[in-house]
Every structure is written in structure tokens, then in C-alpha cells.
N, CA, C and O of each residue as an XYZ file, in Angstrom:
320
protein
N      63.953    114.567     59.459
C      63.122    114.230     60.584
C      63.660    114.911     61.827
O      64.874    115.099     61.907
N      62.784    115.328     62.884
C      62.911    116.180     63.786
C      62.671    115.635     64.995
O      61.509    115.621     65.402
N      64.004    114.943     66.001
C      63.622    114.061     67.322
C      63.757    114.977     68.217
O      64.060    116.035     67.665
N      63.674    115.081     69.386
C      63.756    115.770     70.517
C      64.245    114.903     71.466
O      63.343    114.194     71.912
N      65.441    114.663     71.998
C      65.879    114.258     72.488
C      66.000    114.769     74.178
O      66.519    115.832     74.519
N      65.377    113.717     75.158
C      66.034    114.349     76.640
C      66.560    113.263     77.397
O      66.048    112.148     77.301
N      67.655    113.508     78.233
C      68.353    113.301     78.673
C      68.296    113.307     80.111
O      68.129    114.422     80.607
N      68.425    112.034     81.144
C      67.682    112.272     82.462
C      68.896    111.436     83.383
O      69.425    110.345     83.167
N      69.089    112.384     84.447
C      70.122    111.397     85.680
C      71.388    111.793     85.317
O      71.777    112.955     85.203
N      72.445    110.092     85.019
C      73.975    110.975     84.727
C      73.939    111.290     83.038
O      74.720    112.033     82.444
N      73.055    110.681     82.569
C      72.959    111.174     80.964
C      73.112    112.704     80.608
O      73.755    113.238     79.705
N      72.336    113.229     81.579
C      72.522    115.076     81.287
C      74.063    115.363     81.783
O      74.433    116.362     81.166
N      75.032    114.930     82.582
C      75.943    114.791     82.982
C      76.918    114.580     81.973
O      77.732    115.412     81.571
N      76.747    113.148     81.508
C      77.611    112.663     80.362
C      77.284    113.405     79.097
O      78.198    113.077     78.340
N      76.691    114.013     78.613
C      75.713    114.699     77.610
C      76.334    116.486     77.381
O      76.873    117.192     76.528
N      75.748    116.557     78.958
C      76.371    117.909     78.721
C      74.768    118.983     78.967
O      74.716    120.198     79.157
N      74.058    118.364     78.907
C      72.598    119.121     78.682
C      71.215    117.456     78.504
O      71.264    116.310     78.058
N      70.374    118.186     79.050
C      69.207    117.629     78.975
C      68.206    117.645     77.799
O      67.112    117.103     77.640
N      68.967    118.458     77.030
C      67.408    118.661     75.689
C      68.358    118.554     74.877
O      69.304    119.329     75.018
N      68.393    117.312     73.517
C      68.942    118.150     72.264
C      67.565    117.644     70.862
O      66.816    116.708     70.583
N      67.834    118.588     70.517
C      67.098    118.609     69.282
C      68.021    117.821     67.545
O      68.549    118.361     66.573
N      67.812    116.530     67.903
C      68.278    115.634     66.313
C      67.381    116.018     65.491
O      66.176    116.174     65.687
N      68.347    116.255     64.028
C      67.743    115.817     62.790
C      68.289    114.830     61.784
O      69.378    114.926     61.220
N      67.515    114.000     61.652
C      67.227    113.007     61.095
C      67.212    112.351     59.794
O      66.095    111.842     59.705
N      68.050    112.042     58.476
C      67.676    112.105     57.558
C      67.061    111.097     56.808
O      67.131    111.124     55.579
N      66.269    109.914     57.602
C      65.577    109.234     57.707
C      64.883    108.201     58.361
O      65.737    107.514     58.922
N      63.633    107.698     58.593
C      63.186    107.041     59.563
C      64.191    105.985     60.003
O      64.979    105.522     59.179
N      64.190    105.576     61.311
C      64.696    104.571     62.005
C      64.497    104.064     63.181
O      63.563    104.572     63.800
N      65.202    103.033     63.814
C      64.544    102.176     64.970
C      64.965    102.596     65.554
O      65.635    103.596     65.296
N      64.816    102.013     66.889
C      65.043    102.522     67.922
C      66.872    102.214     68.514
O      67.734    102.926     69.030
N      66.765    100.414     67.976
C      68.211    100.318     67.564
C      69.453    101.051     67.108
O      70.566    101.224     67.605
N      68.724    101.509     65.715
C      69.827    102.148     64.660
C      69.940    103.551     65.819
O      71.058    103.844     66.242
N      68.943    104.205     66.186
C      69.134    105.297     67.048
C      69.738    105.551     68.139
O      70.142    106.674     68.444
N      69.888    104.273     69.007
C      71.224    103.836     69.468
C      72.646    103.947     69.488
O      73.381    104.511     70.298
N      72.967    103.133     68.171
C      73.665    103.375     67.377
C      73.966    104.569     67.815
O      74.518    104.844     68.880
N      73.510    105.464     66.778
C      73.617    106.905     66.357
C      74.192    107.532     67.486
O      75.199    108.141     67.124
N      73.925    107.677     69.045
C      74.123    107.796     70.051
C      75.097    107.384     70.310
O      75.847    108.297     70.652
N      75.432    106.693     70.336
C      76.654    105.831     70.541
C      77.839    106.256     69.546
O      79.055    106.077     69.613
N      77.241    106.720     68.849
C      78.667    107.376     67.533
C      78.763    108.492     68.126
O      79.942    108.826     68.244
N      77.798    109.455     68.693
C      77.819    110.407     68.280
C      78.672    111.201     69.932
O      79.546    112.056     70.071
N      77.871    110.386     70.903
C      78.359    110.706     72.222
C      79.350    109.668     72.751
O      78.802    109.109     73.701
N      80.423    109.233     72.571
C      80.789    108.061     73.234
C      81.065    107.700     74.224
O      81.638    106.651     74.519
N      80.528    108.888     75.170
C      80.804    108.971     76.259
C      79.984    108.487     77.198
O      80.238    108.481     78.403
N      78.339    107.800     76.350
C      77.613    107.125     76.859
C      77.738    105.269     76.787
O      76.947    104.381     77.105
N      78.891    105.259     76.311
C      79.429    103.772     76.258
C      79.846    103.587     77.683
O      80.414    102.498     77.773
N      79.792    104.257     78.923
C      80.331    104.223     80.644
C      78.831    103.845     80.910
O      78.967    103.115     81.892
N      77.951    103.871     80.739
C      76.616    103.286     81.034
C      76.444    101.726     80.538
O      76.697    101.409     79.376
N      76.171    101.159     81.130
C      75.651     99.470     81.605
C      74.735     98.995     80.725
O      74.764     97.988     80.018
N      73.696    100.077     80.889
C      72.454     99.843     80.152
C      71.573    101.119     80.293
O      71.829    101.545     81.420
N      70.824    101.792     79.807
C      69.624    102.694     80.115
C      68.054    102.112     79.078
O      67.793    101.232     78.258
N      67.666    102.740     79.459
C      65.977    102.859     79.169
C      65.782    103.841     78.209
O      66.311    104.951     78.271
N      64.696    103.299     76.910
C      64.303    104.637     76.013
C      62.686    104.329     76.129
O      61.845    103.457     76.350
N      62.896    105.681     75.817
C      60.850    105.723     76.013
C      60.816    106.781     74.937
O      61.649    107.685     74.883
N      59.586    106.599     73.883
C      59.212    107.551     72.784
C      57.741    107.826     73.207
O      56.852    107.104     73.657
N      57.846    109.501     72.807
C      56.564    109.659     73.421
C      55.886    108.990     74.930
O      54.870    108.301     75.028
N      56.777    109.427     75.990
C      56.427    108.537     77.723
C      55.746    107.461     77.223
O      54.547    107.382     77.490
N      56.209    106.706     76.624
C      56.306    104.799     76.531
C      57.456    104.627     76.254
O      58.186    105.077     75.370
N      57.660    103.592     77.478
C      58.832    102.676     76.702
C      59.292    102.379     75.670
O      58.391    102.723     74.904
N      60.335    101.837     74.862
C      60.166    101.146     73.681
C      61.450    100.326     73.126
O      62.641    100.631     73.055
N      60.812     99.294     72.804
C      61.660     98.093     72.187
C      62.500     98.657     71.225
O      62.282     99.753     70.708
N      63.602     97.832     70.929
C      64.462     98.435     69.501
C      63.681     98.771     68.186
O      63.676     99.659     67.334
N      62.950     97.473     68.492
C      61.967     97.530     67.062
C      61.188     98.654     66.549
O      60.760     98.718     65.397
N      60.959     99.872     67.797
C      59.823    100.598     67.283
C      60.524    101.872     66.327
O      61.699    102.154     66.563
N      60.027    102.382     65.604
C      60.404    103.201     64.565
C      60.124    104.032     64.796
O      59.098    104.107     65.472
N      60.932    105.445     64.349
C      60.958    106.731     65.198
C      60.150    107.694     63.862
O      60.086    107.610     62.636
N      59.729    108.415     64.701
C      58.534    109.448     63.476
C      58.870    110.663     63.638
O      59.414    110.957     64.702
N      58.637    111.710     62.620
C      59.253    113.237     62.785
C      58.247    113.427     63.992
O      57.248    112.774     64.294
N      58.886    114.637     64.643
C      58.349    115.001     66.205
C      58.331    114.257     66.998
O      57.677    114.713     67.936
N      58.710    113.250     67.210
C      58.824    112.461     68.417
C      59.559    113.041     69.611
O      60.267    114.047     69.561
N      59.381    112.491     70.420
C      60.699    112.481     71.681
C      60.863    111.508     72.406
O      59.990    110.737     72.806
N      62.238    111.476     72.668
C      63.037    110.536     72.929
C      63.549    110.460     74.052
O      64.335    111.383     74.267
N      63.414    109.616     75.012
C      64.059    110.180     76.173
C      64.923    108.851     76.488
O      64.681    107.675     76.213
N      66.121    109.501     77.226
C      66.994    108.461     77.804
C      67.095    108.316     79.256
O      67.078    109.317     79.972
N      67.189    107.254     79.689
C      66.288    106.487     80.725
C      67.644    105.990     81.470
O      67.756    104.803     81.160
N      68.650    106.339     82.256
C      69.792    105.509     82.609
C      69.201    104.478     84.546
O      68.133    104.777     85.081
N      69.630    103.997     84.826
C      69.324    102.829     85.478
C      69.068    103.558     86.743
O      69.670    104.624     86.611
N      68.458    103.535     87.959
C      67.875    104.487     88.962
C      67.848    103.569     90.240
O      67.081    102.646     90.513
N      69.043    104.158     91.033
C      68.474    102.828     92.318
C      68.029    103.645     93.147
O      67.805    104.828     92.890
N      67.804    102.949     94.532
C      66.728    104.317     95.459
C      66.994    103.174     96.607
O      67.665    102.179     96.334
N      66.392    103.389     97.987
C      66.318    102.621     98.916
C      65.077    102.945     99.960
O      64.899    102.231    100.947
């Protein structure tokens, strides 16, 4: 499976880049994809909390990720 991953704020920072292209070797949530993130970068464990959105929607852990999707990571945004 083929995610597209982007990366927005200090995420491209902590990351290293704004676009990566995951593959996948089978469907999963949004949770487990987490996860995965979390193994894979651990450098996003300095974040609090962020936001995922598949396909510009939001999305709960629950939702299940499909080949071609994209994924974006959403880290917390203050403004005044």
C-alpha cells in the first residue's frame, strides 16, 4: 500500500522534509499508523499532540487507511 505522507509546521522540522512517500504492507488505522510513526521517527514523541487528516478530513484512530491516500500531520497551531 502506497501513503503519501505530509508533514506541516515543526513536523517538517522534526521530520526532516515535508513529503514522504510510505509503503505499506497492509491496511491499517489510523492508530496502528501512529504507531508506525512513532517507531519510525522518534523524534516526534517532543510533540504533545498533533492532528491527522486523510484525504483533507480529519480523522479518528478508527479510520482505515487505503492505497493512495494521504496523510497529513497536523501539529498544534497557536496564532493571536
Amino acid at each position: 500500500m502506497n501513503i503519501n505522507t505530509l508533514f506541516f509546521g515543526i513536523t517538517t522540522d522534526l521530520i526532516g522534509t515535508s513529503n514522504l512517500e510510505l509503503q505499506l504492507d497492509h491496511a491499517m488505522s489510523i492508530a496502528d499508523f501512529k504507531m508506525l510513526l512513532m517507531a519510525t521517527y522518534p523524534q516526534l514523541k517532543n510533540l504533545a499532540s498533533y492532528a491527522i487528516a486523510v484525504n483533507e478530513n480529519y480523522a479518528t484512530d478508527n479510520v482505515i487507511l487505503k492505497n493512495n491516500d494521504t496523510v497529513a500531520i497536523i501539529p498544534p497551531v497557536s496564532g493571536g
